[in-house]
N, C-alpha and C positions, 0 to 999 in steps of 0.2 A: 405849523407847530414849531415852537423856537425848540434846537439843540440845546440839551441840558449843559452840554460843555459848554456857554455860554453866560450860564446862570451864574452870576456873581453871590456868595454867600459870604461876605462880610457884613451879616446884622450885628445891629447891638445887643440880641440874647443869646450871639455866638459867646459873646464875652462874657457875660454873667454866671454866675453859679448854677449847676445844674438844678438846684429846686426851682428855679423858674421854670424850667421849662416841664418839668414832672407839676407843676402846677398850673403851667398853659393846658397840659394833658388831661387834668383831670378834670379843671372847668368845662375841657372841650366835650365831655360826656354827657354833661348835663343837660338834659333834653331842653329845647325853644318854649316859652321864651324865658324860662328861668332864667337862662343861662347870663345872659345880658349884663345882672346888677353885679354875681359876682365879678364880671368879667369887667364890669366899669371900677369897682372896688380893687381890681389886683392892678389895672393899669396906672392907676391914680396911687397905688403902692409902689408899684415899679416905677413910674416916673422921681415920685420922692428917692429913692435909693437911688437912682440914677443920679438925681440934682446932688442928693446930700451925703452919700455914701460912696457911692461909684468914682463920679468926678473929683472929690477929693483926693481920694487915695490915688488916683490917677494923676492929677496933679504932680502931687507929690514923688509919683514914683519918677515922672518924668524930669520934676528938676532936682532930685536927690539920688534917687537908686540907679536912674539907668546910668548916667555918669559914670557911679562906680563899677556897676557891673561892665561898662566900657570898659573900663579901665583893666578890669580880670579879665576878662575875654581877648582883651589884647596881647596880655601877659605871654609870650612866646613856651614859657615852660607850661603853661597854664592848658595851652593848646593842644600841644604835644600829647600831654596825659590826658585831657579828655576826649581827643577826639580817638586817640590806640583805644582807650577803655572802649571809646559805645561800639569802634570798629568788630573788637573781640563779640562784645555784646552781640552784636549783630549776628555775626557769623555764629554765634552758638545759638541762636533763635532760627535760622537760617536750618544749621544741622535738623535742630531738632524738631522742626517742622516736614523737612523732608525727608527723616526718619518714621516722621509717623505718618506722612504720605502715602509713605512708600508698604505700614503695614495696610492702610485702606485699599491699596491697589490689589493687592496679592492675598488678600483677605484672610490673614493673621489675626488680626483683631476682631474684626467683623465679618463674617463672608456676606457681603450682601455688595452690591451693583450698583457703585456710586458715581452719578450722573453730574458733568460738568455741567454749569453754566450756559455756555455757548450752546450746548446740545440739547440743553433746555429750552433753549430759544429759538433754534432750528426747529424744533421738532413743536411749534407755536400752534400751528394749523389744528395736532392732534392734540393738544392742551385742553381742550372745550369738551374733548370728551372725557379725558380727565378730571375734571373740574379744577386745573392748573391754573390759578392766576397771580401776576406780580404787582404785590402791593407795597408799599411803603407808608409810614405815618412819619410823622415830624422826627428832624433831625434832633438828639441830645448829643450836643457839643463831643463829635469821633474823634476828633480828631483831637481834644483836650487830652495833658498829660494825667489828669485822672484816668479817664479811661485807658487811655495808652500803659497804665500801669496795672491795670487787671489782667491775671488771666483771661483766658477767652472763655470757661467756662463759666467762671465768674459771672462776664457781661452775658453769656447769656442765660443766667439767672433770672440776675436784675430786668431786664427788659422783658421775660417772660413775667415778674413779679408788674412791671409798670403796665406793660399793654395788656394783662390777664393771657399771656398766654398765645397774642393773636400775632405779634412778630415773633418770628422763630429764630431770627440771625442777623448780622449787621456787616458791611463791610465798609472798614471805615476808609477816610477818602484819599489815602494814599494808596490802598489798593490797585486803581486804573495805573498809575506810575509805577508800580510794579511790574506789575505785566507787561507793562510798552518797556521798561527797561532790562527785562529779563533778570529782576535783580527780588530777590523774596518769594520764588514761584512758588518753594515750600511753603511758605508759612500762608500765602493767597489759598494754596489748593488746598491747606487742610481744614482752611475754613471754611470752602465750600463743602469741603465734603462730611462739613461737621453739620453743617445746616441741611444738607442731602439727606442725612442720617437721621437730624432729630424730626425732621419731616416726617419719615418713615415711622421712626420708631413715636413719634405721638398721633399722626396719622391726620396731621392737617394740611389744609389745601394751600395754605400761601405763604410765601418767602418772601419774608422781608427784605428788603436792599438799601442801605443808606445811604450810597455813594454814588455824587451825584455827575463824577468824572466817569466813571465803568458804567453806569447805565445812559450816560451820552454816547457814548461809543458803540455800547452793544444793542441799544436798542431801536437808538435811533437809526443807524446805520442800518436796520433792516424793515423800517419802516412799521414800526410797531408802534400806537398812537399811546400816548404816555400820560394823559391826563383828560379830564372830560372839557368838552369846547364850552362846556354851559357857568363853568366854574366862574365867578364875579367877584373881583378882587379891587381894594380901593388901596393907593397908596398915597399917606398925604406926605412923607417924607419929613425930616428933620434938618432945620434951619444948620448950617455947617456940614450938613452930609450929602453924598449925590444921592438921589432915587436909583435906586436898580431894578431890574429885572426882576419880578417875584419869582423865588426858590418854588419848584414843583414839590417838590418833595414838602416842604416843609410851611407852604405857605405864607413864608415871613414877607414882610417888607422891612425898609429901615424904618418903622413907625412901630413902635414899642404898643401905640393906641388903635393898632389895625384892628381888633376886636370888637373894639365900641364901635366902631359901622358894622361891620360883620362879624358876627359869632360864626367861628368854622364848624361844619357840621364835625361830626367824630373823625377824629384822623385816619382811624384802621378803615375807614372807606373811601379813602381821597386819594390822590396821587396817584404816585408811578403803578400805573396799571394796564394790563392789557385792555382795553374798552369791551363793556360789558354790552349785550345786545339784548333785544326783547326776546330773540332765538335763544339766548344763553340761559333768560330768565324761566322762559319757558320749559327748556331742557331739564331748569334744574327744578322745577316746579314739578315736573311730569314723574322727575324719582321720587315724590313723595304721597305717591297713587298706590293703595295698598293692591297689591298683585292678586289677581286673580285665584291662584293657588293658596294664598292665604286667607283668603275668602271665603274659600270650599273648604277649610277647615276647621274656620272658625263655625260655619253654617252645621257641618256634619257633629263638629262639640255641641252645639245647638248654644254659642256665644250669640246671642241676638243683639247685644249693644253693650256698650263702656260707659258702665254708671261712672266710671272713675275721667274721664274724658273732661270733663269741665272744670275739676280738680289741677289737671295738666294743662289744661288751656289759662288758666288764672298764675301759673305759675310763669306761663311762657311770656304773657302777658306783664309780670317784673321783671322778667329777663327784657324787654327790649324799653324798660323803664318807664310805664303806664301805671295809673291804679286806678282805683273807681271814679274816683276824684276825677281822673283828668276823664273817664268817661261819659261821667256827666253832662260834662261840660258837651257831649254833641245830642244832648236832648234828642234821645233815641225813639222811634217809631218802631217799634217792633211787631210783627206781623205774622201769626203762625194761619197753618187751615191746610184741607185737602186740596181743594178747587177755589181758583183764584183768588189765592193770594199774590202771586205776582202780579197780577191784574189792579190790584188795591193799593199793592205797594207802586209800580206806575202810576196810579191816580194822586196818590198823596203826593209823590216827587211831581206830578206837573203840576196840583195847584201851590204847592212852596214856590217849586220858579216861576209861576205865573204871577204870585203875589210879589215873591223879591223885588219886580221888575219894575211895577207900582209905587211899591214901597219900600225899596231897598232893605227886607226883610223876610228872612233870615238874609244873612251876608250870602250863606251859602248854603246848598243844601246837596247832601251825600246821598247814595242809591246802593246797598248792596245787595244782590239777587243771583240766584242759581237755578240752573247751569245757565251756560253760558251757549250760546249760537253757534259764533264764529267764533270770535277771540277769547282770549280767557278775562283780557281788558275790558271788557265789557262788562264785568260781575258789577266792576267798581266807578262808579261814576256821580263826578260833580257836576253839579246844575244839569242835570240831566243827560251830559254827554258823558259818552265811555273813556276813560283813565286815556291819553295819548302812550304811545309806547317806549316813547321817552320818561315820561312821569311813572310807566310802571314798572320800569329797568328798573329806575332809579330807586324807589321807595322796594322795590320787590327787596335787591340785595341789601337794602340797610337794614330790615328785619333778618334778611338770612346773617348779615356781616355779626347783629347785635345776639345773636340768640349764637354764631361761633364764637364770639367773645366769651359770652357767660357760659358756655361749655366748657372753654378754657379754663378758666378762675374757679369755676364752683363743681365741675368735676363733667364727664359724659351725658349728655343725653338726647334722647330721641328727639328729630325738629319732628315737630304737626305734621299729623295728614295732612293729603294737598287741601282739602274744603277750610281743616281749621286753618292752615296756614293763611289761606288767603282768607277769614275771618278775622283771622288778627293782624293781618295785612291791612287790612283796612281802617280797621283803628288807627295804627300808624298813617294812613294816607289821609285819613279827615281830620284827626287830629294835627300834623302837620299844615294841612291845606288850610284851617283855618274855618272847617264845615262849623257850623254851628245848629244844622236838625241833620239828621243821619235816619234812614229808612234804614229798616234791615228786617229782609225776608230769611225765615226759618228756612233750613236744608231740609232735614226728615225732621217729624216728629218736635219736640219744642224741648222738653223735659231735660234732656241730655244735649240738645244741637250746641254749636260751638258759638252761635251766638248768643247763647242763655246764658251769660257770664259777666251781662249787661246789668247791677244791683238794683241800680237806678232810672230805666229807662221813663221817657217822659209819658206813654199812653202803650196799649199793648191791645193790639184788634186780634180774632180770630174769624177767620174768612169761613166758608162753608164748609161741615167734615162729610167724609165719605171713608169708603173702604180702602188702604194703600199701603204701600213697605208692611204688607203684613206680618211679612217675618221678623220683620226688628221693631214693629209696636203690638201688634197682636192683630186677632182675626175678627175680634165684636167690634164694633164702633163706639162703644164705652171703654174700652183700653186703650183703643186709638185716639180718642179725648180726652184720655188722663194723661199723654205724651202733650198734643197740643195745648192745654190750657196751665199748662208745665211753666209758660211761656209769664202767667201772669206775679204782679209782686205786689207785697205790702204795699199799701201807703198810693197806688199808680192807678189811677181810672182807666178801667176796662172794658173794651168794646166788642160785641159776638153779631152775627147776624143769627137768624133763626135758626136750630138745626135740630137733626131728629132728636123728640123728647127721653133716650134712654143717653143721649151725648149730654143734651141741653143738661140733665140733672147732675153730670160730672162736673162739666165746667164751672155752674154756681155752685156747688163741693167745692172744689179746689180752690174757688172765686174765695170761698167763707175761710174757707184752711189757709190761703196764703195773706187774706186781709187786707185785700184790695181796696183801695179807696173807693170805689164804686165799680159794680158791673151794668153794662145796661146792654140791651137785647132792640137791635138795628131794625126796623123795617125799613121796605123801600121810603127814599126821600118822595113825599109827595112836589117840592120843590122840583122835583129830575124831569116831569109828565113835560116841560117846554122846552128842558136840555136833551141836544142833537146826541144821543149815546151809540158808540159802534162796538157792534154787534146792538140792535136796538131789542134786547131778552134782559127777561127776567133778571135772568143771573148777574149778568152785569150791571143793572141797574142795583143787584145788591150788593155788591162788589163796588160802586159807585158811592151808594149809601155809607157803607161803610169807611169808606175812605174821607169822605167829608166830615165826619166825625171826627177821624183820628187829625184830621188836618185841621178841625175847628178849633181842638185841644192845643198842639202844637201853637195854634199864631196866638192864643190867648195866654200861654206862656210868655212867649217872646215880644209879643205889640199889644202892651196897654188898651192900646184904644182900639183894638181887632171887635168890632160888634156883629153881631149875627142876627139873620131875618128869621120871622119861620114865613113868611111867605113868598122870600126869593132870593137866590142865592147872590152872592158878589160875581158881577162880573168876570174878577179874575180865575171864579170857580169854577164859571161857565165853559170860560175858554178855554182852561186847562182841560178839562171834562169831555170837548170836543175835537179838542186838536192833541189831543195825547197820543203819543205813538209808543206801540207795547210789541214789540216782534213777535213774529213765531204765534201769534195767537191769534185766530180765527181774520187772519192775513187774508189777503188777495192778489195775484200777479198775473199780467195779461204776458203772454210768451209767443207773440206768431202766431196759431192759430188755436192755443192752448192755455186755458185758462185754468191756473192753479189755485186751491187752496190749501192756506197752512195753518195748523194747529197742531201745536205739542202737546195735546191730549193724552194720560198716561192712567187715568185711570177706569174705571167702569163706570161711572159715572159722568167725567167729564168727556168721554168719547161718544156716549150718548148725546151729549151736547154740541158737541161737535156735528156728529152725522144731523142731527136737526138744523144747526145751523146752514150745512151741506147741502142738505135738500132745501130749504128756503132760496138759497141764492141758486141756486141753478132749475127751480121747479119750471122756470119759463124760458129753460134754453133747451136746444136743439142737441145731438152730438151722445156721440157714446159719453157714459160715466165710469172714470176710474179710482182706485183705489188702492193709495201705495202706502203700507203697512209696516212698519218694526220695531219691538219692543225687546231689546238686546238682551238686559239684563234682572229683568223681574223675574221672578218664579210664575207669578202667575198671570204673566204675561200672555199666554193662550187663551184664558180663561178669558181674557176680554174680548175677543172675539165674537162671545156671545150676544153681549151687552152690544157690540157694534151693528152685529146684524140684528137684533131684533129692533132697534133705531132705523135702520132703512128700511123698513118693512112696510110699507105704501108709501114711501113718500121719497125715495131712491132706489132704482135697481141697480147697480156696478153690473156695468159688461164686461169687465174686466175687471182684476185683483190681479198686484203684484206685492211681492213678497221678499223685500231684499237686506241686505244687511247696511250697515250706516258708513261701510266704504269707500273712501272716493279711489278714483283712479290714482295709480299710480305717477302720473304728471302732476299729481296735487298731493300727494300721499304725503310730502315733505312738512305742509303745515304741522308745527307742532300743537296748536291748538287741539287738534283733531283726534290725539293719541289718545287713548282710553286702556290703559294696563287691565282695569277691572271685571275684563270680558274675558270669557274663555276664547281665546284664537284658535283651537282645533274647533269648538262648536261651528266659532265665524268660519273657516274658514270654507268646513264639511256643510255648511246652512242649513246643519242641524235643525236650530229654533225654526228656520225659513220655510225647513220642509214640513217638519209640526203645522207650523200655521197653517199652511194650504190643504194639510189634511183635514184640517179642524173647519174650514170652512167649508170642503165640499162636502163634510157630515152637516152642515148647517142649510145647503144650498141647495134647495131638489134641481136645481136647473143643470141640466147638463153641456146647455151651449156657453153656462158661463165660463170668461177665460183664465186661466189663474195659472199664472206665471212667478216661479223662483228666480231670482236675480241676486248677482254678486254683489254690485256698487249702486249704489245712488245712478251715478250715469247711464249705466248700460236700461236702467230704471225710465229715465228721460229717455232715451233712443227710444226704447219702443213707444212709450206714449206718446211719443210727434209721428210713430210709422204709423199708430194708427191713427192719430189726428189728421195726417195726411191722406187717408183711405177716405175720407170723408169732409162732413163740414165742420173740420174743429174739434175739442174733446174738452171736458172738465175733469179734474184730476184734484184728488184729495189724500195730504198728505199728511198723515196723524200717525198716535198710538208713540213718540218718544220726540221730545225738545230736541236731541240730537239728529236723528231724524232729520228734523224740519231745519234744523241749522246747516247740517251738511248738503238741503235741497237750497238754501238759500244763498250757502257759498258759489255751487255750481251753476247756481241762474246768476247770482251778480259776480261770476268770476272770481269767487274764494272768499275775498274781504266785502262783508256786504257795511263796515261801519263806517 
């Protein structure tokens, strides 16, 4: 990392008029690839004023004006009087800064605890839990006698009117030579302790710093990394001028044209900044998990859901400068249902990338799904891999950076829950990335989810319904299908597989109500009877079926000449179809003498399915059967139970049940992925739900030798299933009833990060 004291900043838009540079600023907001024409249009302006305006008068100043003004400046009386006057000057700016220092300290003016600089930056480590970070956006000419002629409240007006709000304070660049010379300490400290203040009193997280001599010193000097290493800067330099160093701060080079190679992303995200981590993103992703406590009272007001939530999500969605238009543009898959739709939407995402590959079609293709396993990167993924944690840093905070801007300018307001946030996170992240089909599996329900904000999506499946989130869609399977089929839109062909006739008659209702360009009703693909399908059941084969549909739709949009058989599918359908890989669901893993399976089963239904699949793959082995169970946060969580055991009922006995909470050890506890606010902690920690469970199944279990065991963590979970695998020949082990669940067994079997 080069020292900013270093950084040479003699550009040529040091010299210009400041609307240059409030016009570099405001090009640079405009979202990719807009941005480009006007940015070709103002450089191609600016170079003319340069040639025709600029240099002229330059010119001229040089073989007319400077002369004379030699000539006054030499002037011996001339001297005299002006250097006594700025002397006085000074020293009365001097007073009357460290008169008002001194009410900040003693707290006359203010009583409130105004924090230096330096202590701000000592105290770096404890920043991240403050949400403290030091940013900077481009330099507007500090050190110009325009500005040097504002008060200070003045400039920070105007800078809160230029950046909306998101620089708070500047310190222009004679600052650092202040302080090294002991000369202006008044007037330095009372600008910090003005920027201290308006901090506080508007209650936002970052402090501006302009200057590029004080934050070489102070930052560098304690090893605080200053800018992102990923940053790509082209400098072609101007014929008469040296190339320098590009300004951190401000991105310049001596090329007036640097923008027509690169458009710089938004300023208020670039530069001098503490480096932002996927631990930070996460951190800050985890405060916007609505708390458990709020939860229980919205339940007990019997608030079942936010009809007004998609209203707020379309809004938040112009704050970070999207409209439908640009949604469009990722020819949306959207995918509601009880039971396997994440299954469907995996299937669609492998045959897009299996086709891309063929035929370089789509460019690219998006994946968004919940919950998530391990990471929370994983929700969101191109071409079928999980978001890197560099790429989720990065897009995470440019939605958080754009939505504190437009708080700033347009007044207060709440960012998204964590689901929506990362909903509209993802917009941002395909959109940028250049996705061109985008899958997107519904969270609850369709009606209200935050991906129903989608006007235009390109096809819209519903997977199988059943009984679920009863409390925020309802308890018939007819009101829970007036949510799902929520999902569908005018003008967009719509796909269902078969579902029970009192569902089936809502959806074509709502089908006819919202003017669907067509609905049509999936059976199995008889094409599937020669494709290799895992789990080889029914269900998935419908789950199958249906995905080939949505993905038919899709490439007949996108490739002209995309033709379909009805008696055999394309190759690259095939192979998608058998080399898909969907975690966490009806999984396999061999462990030493203990053979797991996983399935994030969650509801009455699909745990049935589950225990069937259960009993198939182990009907021809040897070894105790176990069963590790937990369903943290439903209400009627218990209640499945039933459904589970009457599914083992000649065709699995469990010698054992264990019953634990979705805990890891405290060695592992640090993952932030892993944080769940939404849970009651006295339940977890009392295994309240834990102990419920085990009662409910020994009311289910006449057998008395069976073992049923409560447990704290997931691991202490594994101990005992290897103590008894080890009593014997081996054990199979089935790990269902919650995603999380299965995700936290699959952290602890592939050592945390299983992506």
């Amino acid at each position: 990392m080069i020292p900013l004291t270093m950084v040479r900043r003699n550009n040529i838009s040091d010299h210009l008029p400041w609307i240059f540079n409030y016009i570099e600023i405001r090009i640079s907001f405009i979202p990719r690839p807009w941005r480009i024409i006007p940015s070709i249009i103002y450089n191609i302006f600016l170079l003319c004023f340069i040639c025709f305006v600029w240099a002229p008068l330059w010119t001229l100043w040089k073989k007319f004006g400077a002369p004379i003004w030699k000539r006054i400046d030499e002037n011996p009386h001339y001297r005299r009087y002006f250097w006594s006057k700025k002397a006085k000057q000074r020293e009365k700016e001097r007073e009357k800064g460290m008169e008002e220092w001194r009410e900040y300290q003693t707290g006359r003016k203010q009583r409130r605890k105004v924090r230096f600089l330096p202590r701000a930056l000592d105290e770096y480590a404890k920043g991240r839990e403050t949400g403290m970070t030091w940013t900077s956006p481009v330099n507007m000419q500090l050190d110009s006698p325009f500005w040097a002629m504002l008060p200070l409240e003045v400039r920070m007006l105007i800078w809160r009117e230029v950046y909306g709000g998101y620089l708070i304070h500047i310190i222009w660049e004679n600052a650092y030579k202040r302080m090294v010379h002991k000369r202006y300490k008044g007037d330095t400290g009372y600008e910090l302790a003005m920027a201290r203040e308006v901090v506080k009193e508007q209650k936002r997280e970052h402090v501006g710093l302009g200057s590029v001599d004080l934050l070489g010193a102070l930052l560098v000097c304690r090893r605080i990394v200053l800018a992102p290493t990923t940053v790509v800067v082209y400098d072609v330099g101007i014929p008469g001028r040296r190339s320098h160093i590009m300004s951190l701060i401000s991105l310049r080079t001596t090329s007036p044209s640097l923008r027509i190679f690169r458009c710089n992303q938004a300023r208020r995200n670039l530069a001098i900044m503490a480096e932002r981590t996927y631990d930070d993103a996460i951190g800050a992703l985890n405060t916007l998990q609505t708390p458990y406590e709020v939860l229980k009272k919205r339940w007990d007001a019997g608030i079942r859901i936010d009809e007004g939530a998609n209203d707020e999500m379309r809004k938040c969605l112009a704050r970070i400068g999207y409209t439908q238009d640009d949604l469009a543009k990722l020819n949306v898959v959207h995918v509601a249902g009880t039971k396997g739709k994440g299954s469907t939407c995996a299937y669609v995402d492998s045959i897009l990338a299996r086709y891309h590959k063929s035929h370089d079609l789509p460019k690219k293709v998006g994946l968004f799904t919940s919950p998530h396993l391990i990471a929370v990167r994983e929700r969101i993924r191109i071409n079928s891999a999980p978001l890197s944690a560099a790429l989720f840093t990065k897009y995470f905070f440019e939605v958080w950076d754009r939505l504190e801007a437009a708080a700033a300018s347009t007044g207060p307001f709440e960012k998204p829950v964590y689901f929506r946030y990362l909903t509209l996170m993802s917009y941002h992240v395909f959109l940028q990335e250049g996705v061109d089909a985008a899958i997107y599996e519904v969270g609850v329900g369709g009606e209200y989810d935050s991906t129903n904000i989608v006007d235009r999506p390109t096809v819209t499946g519903i997977s199988s319904l059943g009984i679920d989130h009863t409390f925020t869609l309802g308890e018939t399977i007819d009101k829970i299908a007036w949510h799902k089929a929520g999902i569908q839109k005018a003008g967009v062909p719509s796909y269902t597989v078969r579902q029970p006739p009192e569902a089936m008659e809502v959806v074509e209702h709502r089908a006819m109500e919202r003017g669907v360009k067509s609905l049509r009703v999936v059976d199995l693909d008889p094409r599937l009877m020669t494709v290799n399908i895992k789990p080889a059941a029914d269900f998935q084969r419908g789950n199958a079926s249906l995905a080939i549909c949505l993905a038919e739709t899709v490439l007949k949009k996108l490739d002209p000449e995309f033709k379909t058989s009805p008696d055999a599918l394309p190759k690259e359908f095939v192979d998608a179809l058998e080399q898909v890989v969907w975690r966490g669901r009806c999984e396999t893993k061999v462990d030493g003498n203990v053979t797991w399976y996983l399935d994030g089963a969650h509801t009455a239904d699909s745990i049935k399915v589950a225990a069937k699949w259960f009993g198939d793959e182990v009907s021809q082995k040897t070894g105790p059967r176990i069963l590790i169970f937990n369903q943290q946060g439903h209400r009627e969580a218990v209640g499945l139970l039933e459904g589970l055991h009457s599914a083992t009922q000649g065709s699995v006995k469990f010698e054992h049940v264990i019953f634990c909470t979705t805990s890891i050890q405290p060695a592992n506890s640090s993952k932030k992925d892993f944080i769940n606010h939404t849970y009651d902690s006295a339940s977890v920690a009392e295994l309240t739900l834990q102990k419920a469970f085990a009662e409910k199944w020994r009311s289910l279990d006449n057998n008395p030798a069976t073992d049923i065991q409560v447990l704290s963590t997931v691991e202490d979970a594994f101990d005992y299933v290897r103590k008894v695998a080890d009593r014997g020949a081996g054990a199979s082990a089935l790990i269902t009833g919650s995603v999380h669940l299965v995700g936290r067994a699959l952290g602890s079997l592939e050592d945390v990060d299983a992506l």
